[in-house]
PyMOL commands that place a pseudoatom at each C-alpha (Angstrom):
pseudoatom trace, name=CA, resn=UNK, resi=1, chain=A, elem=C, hetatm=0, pos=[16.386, -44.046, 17.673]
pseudoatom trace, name=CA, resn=UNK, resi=2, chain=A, elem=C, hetatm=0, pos=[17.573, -40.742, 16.028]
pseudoatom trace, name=CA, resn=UNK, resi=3, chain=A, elem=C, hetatm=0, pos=[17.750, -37.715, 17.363]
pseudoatom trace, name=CA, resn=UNK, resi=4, chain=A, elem=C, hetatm=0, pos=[14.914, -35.146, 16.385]
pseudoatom trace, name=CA, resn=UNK, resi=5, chain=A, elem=C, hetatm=0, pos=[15.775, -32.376, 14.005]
pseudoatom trace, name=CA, resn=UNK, resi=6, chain=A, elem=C, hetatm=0, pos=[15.300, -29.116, 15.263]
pseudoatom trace, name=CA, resn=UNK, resi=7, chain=A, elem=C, hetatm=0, pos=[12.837, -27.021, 13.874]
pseudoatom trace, name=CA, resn=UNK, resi=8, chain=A, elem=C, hetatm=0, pos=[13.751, -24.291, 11.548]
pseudoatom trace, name=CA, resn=UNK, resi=9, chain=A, elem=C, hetatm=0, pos=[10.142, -22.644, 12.679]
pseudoatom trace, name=CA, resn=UNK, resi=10, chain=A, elem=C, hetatm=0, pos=[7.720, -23.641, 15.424]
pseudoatom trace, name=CA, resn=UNK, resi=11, chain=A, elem=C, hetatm=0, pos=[4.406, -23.008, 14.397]
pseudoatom trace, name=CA, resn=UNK, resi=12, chain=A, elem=C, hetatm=0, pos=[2.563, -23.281, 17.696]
pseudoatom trace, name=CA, resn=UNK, resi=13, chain=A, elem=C, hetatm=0, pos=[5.191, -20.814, 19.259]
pseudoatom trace, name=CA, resn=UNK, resi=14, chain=A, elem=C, hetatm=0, pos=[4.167, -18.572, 16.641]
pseudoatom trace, name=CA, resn=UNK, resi=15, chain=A, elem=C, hetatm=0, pos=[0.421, -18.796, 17.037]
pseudoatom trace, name=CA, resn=UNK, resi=16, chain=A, elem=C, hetatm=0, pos=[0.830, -18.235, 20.772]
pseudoatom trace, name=CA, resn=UNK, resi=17, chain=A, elem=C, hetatm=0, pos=[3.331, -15.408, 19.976]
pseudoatom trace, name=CA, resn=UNK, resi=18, chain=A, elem=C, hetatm=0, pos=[0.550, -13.633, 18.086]
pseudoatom trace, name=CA, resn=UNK, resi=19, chain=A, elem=C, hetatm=0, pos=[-2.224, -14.952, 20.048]
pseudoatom trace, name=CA, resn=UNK, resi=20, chain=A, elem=C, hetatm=0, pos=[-0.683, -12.793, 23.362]
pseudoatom trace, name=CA, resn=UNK, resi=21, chain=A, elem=C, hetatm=0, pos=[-0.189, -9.682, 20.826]
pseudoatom trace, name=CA, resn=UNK, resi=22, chain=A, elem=C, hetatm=0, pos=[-3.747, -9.399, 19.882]
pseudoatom trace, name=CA, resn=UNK, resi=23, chain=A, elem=C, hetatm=0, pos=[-5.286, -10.162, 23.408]
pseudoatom trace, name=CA, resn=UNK, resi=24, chain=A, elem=C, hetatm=0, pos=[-3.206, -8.125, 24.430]
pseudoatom trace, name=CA, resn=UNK, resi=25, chain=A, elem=C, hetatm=0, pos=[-4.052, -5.014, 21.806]
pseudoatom trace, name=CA, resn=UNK, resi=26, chain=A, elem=C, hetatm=0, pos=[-7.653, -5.455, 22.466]
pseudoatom trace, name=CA, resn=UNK, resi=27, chain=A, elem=C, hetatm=0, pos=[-7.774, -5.907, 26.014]
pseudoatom trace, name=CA, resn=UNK, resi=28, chain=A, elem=C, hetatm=0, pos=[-10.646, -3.626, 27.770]
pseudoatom trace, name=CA, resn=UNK, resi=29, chain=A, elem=C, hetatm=0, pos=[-12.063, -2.878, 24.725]
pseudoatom trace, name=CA, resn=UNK, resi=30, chain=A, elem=C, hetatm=0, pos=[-15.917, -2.492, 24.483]
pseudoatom trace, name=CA, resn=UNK, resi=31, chain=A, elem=C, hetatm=0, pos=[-18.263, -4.363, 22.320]
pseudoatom trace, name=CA, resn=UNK, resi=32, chain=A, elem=C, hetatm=0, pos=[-18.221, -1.176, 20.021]
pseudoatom trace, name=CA, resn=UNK, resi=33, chain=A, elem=C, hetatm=0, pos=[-14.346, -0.600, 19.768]
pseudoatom trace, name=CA, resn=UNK, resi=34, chain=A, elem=C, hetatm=0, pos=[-13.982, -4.545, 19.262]
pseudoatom trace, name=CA, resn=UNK, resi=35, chain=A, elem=C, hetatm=0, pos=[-16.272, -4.112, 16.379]
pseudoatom trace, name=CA, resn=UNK, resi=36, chain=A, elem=C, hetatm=0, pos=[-14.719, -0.739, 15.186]
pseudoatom trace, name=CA, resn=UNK, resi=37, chain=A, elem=C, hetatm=0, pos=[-10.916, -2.813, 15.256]
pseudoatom trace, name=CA, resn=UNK, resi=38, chain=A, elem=C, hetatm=0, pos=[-12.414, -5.652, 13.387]
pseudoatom trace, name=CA, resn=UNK, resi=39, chain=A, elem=C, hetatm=0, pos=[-14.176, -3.604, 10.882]
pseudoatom trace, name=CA, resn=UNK, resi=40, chain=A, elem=C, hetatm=0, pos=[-11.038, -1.798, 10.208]
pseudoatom trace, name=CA, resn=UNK, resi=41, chain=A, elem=C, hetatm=0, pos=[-8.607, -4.880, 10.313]
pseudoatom trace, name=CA, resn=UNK, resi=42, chain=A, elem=C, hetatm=0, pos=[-6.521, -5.218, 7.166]
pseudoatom trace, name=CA, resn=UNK, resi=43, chain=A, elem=C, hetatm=0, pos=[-5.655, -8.543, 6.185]
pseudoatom trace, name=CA, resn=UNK, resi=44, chain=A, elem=C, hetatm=0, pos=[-2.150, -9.537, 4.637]
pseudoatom trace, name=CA, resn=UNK, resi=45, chain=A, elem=C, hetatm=0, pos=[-4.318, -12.170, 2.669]
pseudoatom trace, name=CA, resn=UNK, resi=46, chain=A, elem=C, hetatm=0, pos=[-5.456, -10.479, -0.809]
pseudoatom trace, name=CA, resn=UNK, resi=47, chain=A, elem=C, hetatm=0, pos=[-8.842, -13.258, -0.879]
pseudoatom trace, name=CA, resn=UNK, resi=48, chain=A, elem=C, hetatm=0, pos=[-9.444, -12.668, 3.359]
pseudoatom trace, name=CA, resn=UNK, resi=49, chain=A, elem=C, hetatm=0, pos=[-9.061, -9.233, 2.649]
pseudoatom trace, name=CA, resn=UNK, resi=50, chain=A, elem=C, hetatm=0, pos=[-11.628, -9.044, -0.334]
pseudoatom trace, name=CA, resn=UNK, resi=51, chain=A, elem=C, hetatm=0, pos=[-13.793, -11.358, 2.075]
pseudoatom trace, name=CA, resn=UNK, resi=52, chain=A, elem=C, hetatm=0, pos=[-13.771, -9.028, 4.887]
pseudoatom trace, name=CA, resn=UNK, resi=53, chain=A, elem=C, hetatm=0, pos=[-14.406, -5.840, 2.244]
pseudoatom trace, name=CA, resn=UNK, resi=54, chain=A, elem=C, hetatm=0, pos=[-17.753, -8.281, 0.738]
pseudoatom trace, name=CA, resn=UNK, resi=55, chain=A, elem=C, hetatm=0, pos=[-19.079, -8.891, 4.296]
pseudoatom trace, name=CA, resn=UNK, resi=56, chain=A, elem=C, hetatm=0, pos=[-19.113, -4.952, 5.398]
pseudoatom trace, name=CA, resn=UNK, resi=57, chain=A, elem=C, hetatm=0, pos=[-21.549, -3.434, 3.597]
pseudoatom trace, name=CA, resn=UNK, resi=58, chain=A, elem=C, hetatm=0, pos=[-24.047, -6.293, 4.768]
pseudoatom trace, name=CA, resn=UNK, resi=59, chain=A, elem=C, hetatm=0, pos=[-22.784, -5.793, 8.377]
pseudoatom trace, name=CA, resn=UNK, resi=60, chain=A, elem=C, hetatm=0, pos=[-23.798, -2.296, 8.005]
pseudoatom trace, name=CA, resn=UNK, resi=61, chain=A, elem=C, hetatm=0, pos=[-27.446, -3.396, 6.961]
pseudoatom trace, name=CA, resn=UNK, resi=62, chain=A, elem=C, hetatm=0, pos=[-30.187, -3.609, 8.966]
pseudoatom trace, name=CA, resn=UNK, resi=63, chain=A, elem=C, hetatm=0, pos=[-31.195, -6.796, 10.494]
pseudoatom trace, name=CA, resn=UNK, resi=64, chain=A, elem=C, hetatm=0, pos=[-34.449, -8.452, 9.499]
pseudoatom trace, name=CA, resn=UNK, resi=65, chain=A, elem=C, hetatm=0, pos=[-37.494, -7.334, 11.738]
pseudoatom trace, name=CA, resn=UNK, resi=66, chain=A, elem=C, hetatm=0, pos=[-35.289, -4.596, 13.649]
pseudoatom trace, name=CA, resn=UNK, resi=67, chain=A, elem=C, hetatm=0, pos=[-36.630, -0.808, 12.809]
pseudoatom trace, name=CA, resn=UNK, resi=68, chain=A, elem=C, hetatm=0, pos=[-35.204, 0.992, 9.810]
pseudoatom trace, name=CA, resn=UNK, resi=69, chain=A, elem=C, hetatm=0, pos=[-34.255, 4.851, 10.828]
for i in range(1, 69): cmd.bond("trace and resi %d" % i, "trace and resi %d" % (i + 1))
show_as sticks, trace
zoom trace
């Protein structure tokens, strides 16, 4: 048997790495600032980012059967 080769990048390292950075930036946040950081999240992804900027104006919309101001 061969040895392994090492990894040039660990990608489950890396998911945990940013994983603990975000739990960490949004710990004790309330609903409303949790929904404020989404809403203002920038993506590095040009399509997630045009996907998040499609979905906002409906998230700003009023829900079906709740009372429009």
């Amino acid at each position: 048997m061969s040895d392994p080769t090492p990894k040039s990048y660990d990608c489950v390292a890396e998911a945990r790495r940013i994983r603990d950075r975000i739990s960490a930036e949004i710990a004790g946040m309330t609903h409303e600032e949790l929904a404020r950081w989404f809403s203002e999240y920038r993506y590095s992804d040009p399509f997630l980012q045009q996907l998040a900027d499609r979905a906002r104006p409906a998230a700003d919309a009023p829900r079906a059967g709740s009372p429009s101001r």
